[in-house]
TITIVO-563954 format. One record per residue (C-alpha): residue in one letter; chain; x, z, y. Coordinates in nm, 2 decimals, padded with zeros to 4 digits. Example, Ala and Ser with C-alpha at 12.3 -4.5 7.8 and 13.67 -1.06 7.14 Angstrom:
+------+-------+--------+--------+--------+
: resn : chain :   east :     up :  north :
+------+-------+--------+--------+--------+
:    a :     A :  01.23 :  00.78 : -00.45 :
:    s :     A :  01.37 :  00.71 : -00.11 :
+------+-------+--------+--------+--------+
END
This chain:
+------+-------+--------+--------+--------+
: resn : chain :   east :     up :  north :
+------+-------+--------+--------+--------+
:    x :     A :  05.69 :  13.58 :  05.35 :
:    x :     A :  05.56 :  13.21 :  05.39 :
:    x :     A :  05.56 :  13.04 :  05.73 :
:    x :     A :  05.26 :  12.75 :  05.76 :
:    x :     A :  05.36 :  12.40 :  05.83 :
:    x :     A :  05.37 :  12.33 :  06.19 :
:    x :     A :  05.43 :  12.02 :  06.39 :
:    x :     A :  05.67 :  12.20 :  06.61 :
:    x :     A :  06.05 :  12.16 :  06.57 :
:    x :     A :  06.21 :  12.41 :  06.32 :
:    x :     A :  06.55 :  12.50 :  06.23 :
:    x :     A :  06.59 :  12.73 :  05.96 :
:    x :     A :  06.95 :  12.79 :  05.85 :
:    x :     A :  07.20 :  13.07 :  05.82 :
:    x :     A :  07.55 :  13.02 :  05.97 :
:    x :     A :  07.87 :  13.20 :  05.88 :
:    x :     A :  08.11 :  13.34 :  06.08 :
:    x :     A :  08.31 :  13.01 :  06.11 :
:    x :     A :  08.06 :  12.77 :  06.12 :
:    x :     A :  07.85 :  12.67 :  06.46 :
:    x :     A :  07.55 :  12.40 :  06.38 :
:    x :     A :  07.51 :  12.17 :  06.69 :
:    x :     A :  07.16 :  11.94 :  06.59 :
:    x :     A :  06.90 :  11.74 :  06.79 :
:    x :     A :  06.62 :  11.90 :  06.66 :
:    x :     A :  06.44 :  11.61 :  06.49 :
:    x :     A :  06.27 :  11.77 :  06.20 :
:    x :     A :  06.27 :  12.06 :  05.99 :
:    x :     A :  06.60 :  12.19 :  05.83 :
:    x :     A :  06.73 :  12.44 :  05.57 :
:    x :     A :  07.07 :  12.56 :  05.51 :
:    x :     A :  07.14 :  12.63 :  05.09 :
:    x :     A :  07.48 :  12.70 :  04.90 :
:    x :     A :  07.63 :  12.52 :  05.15 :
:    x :     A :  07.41 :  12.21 :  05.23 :
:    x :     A :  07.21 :  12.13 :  05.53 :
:    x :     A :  06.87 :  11.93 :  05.40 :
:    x :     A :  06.61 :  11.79 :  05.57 :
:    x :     A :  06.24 :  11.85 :  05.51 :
:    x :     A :  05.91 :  11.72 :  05.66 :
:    x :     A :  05.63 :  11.90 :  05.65 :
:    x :     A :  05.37 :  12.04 :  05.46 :
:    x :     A :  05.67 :  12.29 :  05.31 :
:    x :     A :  05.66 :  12.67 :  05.13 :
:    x :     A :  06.02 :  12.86 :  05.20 :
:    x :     A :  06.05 :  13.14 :  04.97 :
:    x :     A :  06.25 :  13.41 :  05.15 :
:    x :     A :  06.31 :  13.60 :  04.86 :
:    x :     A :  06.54 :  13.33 :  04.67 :
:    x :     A :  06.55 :  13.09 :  04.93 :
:    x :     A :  06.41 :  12.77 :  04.77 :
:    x :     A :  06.25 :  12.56 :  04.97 :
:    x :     A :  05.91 :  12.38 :  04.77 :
:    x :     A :  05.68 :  12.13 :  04.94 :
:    x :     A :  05.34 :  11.97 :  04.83 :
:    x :     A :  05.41 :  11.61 :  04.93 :
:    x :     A :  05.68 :  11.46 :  05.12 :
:    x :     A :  05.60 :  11.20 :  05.32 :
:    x :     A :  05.93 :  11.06 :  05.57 :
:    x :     A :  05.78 :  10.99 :  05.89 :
:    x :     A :  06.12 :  10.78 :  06.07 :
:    x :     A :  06.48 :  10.75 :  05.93 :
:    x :     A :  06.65 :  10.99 :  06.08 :
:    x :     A :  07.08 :  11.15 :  06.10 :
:    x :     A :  07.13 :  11.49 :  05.92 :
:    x :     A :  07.48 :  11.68 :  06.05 :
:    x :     A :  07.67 :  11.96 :  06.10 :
:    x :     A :  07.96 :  12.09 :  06.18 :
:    x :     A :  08.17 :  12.42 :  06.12 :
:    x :     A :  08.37 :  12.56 :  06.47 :
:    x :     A :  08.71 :  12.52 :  06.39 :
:    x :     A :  09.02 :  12.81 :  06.51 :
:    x :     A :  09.28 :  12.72 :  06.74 :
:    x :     A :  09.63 :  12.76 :  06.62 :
:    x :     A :  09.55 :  12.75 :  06.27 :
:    x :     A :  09.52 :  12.53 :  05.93 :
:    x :     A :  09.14 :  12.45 :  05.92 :
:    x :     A :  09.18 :  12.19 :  05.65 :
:    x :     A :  09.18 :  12.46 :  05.40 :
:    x :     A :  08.77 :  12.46 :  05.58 :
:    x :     A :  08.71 :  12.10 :  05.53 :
:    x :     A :  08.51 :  11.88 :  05.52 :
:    x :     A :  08.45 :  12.07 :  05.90 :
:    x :     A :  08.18 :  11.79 :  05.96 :
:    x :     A :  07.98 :  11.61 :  05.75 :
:    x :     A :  07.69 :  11.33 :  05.86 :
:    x :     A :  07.42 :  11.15 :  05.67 :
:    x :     A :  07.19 :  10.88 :  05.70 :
:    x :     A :  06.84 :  10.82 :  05.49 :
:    x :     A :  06.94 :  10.46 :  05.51 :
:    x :     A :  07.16 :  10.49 :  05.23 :
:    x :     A :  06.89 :  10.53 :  04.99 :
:    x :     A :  06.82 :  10.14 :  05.01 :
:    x :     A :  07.15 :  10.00 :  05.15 :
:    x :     A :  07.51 :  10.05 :  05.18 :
:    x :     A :  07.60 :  10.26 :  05.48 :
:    x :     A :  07.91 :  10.29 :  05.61 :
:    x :     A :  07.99 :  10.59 :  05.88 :
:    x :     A :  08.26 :  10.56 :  06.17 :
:    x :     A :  08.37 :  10.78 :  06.44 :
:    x :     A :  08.51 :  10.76 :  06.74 :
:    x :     A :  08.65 :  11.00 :  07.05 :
:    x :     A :  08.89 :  11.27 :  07.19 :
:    x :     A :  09.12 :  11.30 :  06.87 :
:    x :     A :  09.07 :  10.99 :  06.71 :
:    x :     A :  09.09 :  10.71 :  06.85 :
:    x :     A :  09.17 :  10.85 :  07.21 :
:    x :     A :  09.48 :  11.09 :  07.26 :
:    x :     A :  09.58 :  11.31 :  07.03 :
:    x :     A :  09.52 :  11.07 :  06.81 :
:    x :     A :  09.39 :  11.09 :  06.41 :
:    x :     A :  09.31 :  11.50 :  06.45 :
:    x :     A :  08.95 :  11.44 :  06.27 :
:    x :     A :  08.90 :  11.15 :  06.00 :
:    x :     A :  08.64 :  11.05 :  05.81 :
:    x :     A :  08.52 :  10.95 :  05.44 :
:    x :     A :  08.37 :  10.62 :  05.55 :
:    x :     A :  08.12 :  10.63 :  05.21 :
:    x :     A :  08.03 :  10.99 :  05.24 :
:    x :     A :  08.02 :  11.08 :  05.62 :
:    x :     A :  08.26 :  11.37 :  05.52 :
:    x :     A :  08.49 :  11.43 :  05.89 :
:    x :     A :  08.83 :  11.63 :  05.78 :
:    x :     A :  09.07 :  11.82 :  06.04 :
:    x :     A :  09.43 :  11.71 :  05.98 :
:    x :     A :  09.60 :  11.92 :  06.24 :
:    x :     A :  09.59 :  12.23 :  06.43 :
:    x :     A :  09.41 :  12.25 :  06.76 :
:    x :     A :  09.44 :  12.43 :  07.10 :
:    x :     A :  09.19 :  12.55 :  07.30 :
:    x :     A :  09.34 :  12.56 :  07.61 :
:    x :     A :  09.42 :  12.22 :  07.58 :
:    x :     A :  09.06 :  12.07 :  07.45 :
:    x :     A :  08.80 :  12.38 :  07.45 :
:    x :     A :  08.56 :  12.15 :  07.23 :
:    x :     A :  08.60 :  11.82 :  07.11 :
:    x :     A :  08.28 :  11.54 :  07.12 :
:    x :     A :  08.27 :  11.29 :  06.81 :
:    x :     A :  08.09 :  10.98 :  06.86 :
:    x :     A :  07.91 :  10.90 :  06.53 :
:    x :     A :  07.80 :  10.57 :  06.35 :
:    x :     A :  07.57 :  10.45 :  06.04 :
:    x :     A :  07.73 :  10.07 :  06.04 :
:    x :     A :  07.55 :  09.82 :  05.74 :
:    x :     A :  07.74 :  09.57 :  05.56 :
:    x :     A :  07.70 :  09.34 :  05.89 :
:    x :     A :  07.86 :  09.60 :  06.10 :
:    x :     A :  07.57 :  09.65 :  06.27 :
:    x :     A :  07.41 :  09.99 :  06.36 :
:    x :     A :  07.14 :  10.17 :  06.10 :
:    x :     A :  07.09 :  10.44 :  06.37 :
:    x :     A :  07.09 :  10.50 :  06.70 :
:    x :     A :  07.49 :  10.64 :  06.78 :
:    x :     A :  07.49 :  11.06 :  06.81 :
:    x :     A :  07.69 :  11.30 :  06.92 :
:    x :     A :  07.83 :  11.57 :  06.68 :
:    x :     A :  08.06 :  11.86 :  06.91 :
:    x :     A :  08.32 :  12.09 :  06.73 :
:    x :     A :  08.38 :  12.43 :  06.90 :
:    x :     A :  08.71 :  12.50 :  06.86 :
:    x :     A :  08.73 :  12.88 :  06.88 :
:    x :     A :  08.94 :  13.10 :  07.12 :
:    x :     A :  09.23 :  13.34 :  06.99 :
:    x :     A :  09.43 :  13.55 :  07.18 :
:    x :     A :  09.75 :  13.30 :  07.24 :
:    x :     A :  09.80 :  13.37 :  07.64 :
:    x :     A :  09.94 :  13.64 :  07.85 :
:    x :     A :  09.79 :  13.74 :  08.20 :
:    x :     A :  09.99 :  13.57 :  08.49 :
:    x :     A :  10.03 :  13.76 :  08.78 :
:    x :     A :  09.94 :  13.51 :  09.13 :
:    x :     A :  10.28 :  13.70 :  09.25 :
:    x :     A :  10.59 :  13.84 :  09.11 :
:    x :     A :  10.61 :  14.10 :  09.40 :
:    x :     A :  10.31 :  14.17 :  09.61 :
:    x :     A :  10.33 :  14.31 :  09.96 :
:    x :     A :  10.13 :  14.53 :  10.17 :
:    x :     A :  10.09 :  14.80 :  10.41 :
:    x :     A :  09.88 :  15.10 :  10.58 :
:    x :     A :  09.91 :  15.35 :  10.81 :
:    x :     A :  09.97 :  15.70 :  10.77 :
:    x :     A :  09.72 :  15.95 :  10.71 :
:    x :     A :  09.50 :  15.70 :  10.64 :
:    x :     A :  09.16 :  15.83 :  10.46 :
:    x :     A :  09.11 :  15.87 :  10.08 :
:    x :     A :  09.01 :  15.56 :  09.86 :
:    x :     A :  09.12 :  15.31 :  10.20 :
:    x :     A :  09.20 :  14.98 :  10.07 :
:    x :     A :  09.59 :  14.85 :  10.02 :
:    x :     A :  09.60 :  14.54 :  09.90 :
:    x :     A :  09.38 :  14.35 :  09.61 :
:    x :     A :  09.61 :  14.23 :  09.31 :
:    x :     A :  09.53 :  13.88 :  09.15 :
:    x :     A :  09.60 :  13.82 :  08.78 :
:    x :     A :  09.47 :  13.51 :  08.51 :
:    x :     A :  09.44 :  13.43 :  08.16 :
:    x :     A :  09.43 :  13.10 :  08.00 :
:    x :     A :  09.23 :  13.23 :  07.71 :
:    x :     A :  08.89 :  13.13 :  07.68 :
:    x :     A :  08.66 :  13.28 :  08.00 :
:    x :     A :  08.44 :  13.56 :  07.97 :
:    x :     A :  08.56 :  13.68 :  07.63 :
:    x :     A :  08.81 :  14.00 :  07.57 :
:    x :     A :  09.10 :  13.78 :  07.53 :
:    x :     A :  09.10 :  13.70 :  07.86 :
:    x :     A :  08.97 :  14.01 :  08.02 :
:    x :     A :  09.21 :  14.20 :  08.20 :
:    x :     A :  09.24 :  14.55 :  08.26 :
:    x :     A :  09.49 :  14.70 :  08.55 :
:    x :     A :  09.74 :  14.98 :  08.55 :
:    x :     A :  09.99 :  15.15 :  08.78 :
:    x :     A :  10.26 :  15.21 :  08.52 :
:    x :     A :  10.49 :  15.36 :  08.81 :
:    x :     A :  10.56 :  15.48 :  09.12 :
:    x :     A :  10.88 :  15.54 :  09.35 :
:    x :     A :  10.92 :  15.78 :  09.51 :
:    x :     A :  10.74 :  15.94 :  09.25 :
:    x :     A :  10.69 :  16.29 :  09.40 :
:    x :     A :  10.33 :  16.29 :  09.37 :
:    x :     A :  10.08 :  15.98 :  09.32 :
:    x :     A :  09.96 :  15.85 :  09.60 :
:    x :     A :  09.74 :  15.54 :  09.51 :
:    x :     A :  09.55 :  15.43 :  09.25 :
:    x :     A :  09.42 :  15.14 :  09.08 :
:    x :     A :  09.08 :  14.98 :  08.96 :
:    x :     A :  09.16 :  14.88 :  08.64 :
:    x :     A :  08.93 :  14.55 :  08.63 :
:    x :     A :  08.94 :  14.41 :  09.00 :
:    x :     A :  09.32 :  14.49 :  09.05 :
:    x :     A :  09.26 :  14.70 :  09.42 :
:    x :     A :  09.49 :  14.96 :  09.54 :
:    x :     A :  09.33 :  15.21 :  09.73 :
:    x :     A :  09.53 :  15.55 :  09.84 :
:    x :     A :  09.48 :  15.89 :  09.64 :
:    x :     A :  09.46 :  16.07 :  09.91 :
:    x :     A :  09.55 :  16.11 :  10.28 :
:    x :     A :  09.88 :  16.26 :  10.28 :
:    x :     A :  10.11 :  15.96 :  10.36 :
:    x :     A :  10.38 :  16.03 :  10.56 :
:    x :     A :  10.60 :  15.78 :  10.71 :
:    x :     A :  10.81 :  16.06 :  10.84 :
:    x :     A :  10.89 :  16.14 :  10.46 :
:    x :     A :  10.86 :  15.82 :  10.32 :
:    x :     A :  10.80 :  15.48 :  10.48 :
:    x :     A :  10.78 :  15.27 :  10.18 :
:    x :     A :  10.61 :  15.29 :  09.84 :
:    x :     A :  10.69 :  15.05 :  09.52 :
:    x :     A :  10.44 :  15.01 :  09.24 :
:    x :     A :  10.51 :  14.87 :  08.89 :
:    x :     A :  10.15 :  14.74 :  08.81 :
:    x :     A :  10.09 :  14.62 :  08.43 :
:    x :     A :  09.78 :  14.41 :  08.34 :
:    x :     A :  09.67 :  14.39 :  07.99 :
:    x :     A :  09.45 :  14.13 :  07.83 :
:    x :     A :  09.17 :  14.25 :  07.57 :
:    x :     A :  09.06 :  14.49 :  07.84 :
:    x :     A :  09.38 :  14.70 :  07.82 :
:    x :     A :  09.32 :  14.75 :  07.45 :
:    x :     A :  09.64 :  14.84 :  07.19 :
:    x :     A :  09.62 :  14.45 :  07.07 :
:    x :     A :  09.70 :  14.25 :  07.36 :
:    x :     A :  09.89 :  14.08 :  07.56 :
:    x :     A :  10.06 :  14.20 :  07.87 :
:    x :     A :  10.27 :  14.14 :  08.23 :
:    x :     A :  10.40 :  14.35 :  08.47 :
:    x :     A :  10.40 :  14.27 :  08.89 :
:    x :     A :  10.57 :  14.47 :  09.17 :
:    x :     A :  10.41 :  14.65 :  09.49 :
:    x :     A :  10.59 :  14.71 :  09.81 :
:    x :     A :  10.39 :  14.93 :  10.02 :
:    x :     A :  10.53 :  14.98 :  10.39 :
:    x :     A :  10.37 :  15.26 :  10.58 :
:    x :     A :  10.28 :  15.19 :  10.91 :
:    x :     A :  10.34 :  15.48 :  11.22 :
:    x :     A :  10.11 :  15.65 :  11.41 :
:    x :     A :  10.19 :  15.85 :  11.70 :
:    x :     A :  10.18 :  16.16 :  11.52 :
:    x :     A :  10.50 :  16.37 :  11.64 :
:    x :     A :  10.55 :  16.56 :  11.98 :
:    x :     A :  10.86 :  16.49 :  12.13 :
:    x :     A :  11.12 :  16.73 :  12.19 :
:    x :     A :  11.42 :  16.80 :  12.44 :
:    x :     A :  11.75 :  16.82 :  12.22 :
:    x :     A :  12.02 :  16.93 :  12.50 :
:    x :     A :  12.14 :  16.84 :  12.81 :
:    x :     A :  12.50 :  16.75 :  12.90 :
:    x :     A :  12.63 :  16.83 :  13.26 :
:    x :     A :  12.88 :  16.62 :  13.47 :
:    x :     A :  12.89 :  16.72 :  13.81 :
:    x :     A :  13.18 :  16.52 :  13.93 :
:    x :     A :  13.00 :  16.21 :  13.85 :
:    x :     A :  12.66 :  16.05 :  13.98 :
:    x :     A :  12.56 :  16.14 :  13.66 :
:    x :     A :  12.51 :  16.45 :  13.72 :
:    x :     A :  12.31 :  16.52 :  13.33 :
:    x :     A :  12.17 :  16.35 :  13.05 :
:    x :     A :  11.82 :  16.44 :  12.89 :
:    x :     A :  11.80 :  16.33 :  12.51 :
:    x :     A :  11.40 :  16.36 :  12.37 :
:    x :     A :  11.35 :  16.35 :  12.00 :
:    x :     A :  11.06 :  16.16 :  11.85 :
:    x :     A :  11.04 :  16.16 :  11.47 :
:    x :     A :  10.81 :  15.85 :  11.48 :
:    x :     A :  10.94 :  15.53 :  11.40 :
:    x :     A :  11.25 :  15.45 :  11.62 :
:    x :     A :  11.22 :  15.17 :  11.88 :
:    x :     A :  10.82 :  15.14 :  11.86 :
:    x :     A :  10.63 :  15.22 :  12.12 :
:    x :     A :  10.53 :  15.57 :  11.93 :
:    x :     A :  10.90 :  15.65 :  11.97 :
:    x :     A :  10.98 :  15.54 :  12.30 :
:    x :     A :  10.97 :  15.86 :  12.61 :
:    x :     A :  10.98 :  15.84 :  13.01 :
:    x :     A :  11.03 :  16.14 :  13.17 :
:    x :     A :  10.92 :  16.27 :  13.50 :
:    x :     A :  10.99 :  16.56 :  13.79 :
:    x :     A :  10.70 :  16.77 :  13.83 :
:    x :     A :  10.87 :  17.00 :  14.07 :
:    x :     A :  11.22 :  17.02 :  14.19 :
:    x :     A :  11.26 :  16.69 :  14.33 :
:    x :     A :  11.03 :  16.73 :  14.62 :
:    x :     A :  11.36 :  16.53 :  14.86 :
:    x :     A :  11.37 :  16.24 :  14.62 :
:    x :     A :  11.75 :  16.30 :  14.61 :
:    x :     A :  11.75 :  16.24 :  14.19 :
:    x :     A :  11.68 :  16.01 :  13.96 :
:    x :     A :  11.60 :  16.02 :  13.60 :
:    x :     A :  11.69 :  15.62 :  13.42 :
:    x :     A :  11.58 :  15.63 :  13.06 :
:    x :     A :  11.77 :  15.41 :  12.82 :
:    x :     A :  11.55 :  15.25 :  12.58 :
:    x :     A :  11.71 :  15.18 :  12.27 :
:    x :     A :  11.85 :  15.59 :  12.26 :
:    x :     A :  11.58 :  15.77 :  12.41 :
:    x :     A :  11.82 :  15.96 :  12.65 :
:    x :     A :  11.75 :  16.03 :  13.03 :
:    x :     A :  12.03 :  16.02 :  13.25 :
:    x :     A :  12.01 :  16.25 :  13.65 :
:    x :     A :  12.12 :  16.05 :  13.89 :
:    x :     A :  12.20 :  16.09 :  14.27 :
:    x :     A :  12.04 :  15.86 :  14.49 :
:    x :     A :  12.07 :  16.12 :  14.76 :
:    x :     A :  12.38 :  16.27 :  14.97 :
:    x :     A :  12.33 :  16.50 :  15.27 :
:    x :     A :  12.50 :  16.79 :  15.35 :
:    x :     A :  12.36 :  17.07 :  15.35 :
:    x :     A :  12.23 :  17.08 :  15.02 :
:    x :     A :  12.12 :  17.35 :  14.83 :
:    x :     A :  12.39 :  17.53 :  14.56 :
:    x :     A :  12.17 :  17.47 :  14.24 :
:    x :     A :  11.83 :  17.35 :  14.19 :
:    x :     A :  11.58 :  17.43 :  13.99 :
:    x :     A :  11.37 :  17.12 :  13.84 :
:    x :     A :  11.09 :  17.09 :  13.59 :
:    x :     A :  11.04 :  16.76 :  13.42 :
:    x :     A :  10.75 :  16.66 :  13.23 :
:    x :     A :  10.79 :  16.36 :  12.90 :
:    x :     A :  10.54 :  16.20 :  12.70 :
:    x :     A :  10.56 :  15.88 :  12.52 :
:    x :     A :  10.57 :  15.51 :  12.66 :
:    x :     A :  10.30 :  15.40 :  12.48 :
+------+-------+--------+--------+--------+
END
């Protein structure tokens, strides 16, 4: 179908998988067997076999014409060149001669893009990196025989496309966290950081997360969201009593995990924390009655030793009613030694006490 002349700005071109058209938007355009033209208006474009037929043409200023096809990093683009090409409508009546200027040619790296000073052709000469310079900005000019300038300087940019050249980097070799036992479902470990220096936002630098292995690996007990990198527990079953550390061998994968990218691999140490979770327990008691020591009292606590979940007192309840004993608890074995802190003499053959123990803390 026809589209009516219009004063509005128009850009009618078709663009290749390679190729990325940066313009100001001066007048109207059409892209043919290669070639960007420039058209004013009134103007017929014949979809069908994409000719472009006008009644009158009529310039209205002098104005650039340019393109520019996106060039791949870490490979040969020459074999795409000219990449660039500019124009001016001042060469129909004078000589016109163009020169560049930037990032890349005249400014560090030097001589990447150079240009056919008659025809406004730009060539790449060497292979580009996107990390490095994600798009490069040529400074264009349409000098006369005087050296002075035909039009007013533009701007041409070359996108210099993204390929998967970068493994994810891990923040940490070895990460390091911890919870407490029998802590709920789906609580929240520790959050895992990983980059990529490919280009942002795109699959090459998306990052999917996986727990690749566990130790001990009885059972799984945590699991992993694959695009924010937290570890939340499977379930509420830890145990510090059966195990009081957890390592994880994490992998992240660039592409989103898929079969073609890039990978690294971190490591999780999980400590798990105690909780007063264990009764104590007497274990036996050893007699020595030629000595003030008359007994010791050992209590068994399978919580973690020396914390205040482990450490017992113990007290008489009945037995003691004289406050002729003692019981002194030693700290760093959990053991409770009778003492006398009485003598009389007429004392009683045996007694008969009942001590009650609970936990320090």
């Amino acid at each position: 179908k026809s589209m009516s002349p219009s004063p509005r700005i128009f850009l009618g071109c078709q663009i290749s998988f390679y190729h990325s058209i940066f313009v100001s938007f001066y007048n109207r355009f059409s892209w043919k067997g290669g070639h960007l033209y420039i058209f004013s208006p009134p103007f017929y474009y014949n979809t069908k076999n994409g000719t472009v037929k006008w009644h009158s043409i009529r310039r209205q200023k002098r104005e650039w014409i340019k393109f520019a096809a996106a060039c791949r990093e870490g490979e040969d683009n020459s074999k795409r060149n000219p990449i660039a090409k500019i124009h001016s409508d001042c060469a129909a009546n004078q000589q016109v001669t163009y020169r560049i200027s930037g990032v890349g040619i005249d400014q560090p790296p030097y001589g990447i893009f150079v240009i056919n000073q008659k025809t406004g052709e730009i060539n790449i000469t060497s292979i580009v990196d996107r990390e490095v310079t994600p798009f490069f900005i040529i400074y264009c000019r349409a000098l006369n025989s005087l050296g002075q300038d035909l039009e007013r300087p533009l701007e041409l940019r070359v996108r210099v496309l993204d390929i998967n050249d970068n493994p994810p980097v891990f923040s940490m070799s070895t990460f390091v966290g911890q919870i407490e036992e029998n802590s709920n479902a789906n609580t929240l470990v520790m959050i895992l950081n990983a980059t990529d220096a490919d280009e942002p936002n795109n699959l090459n630098s998306k990052i999917a997360f996986k727990i690749i292995r566990q130790e001990p690996s009885d059972s799984p007990m945590f699991i992993i969201n694959r695009n924010t990198g937290e570890i939340r527990t499977m379930n509420n079953f830890l145990d510090r009593e059966q195990y009081s550390q957890y390592s994880l061998a994490v992998r992240g994968s660039d592409r989103d995990g898929g079969a073609d990218g890039m990978s690294a691999e971190c490591e999780c140490n999980i400590r798990i924390l105690d909780v007063n979770d264990n009764i104590p327990y007497m274990d036996h008691i050893e007699e020595n009655a030629l000595h003030s020591s008359l007994l010791q009292i050992r209590v068994i606590d399978l919580d973690e030793e020396y914390s205040a979940n482990w450490v017992a007192v113990i007290f008489f309840i009945s037995g003691n009613e004289g406050g002729w004993f003692d019981i002194e608890m030693n700290e760093r074995t959990n053991v409770g030694i009778l003492k006398v802190i009485k003598v009389w003499y007429n004392y009683p053959k045996y007694f008969v006490f009942l001590v009650f123990f609970k936990i320090k803390g």
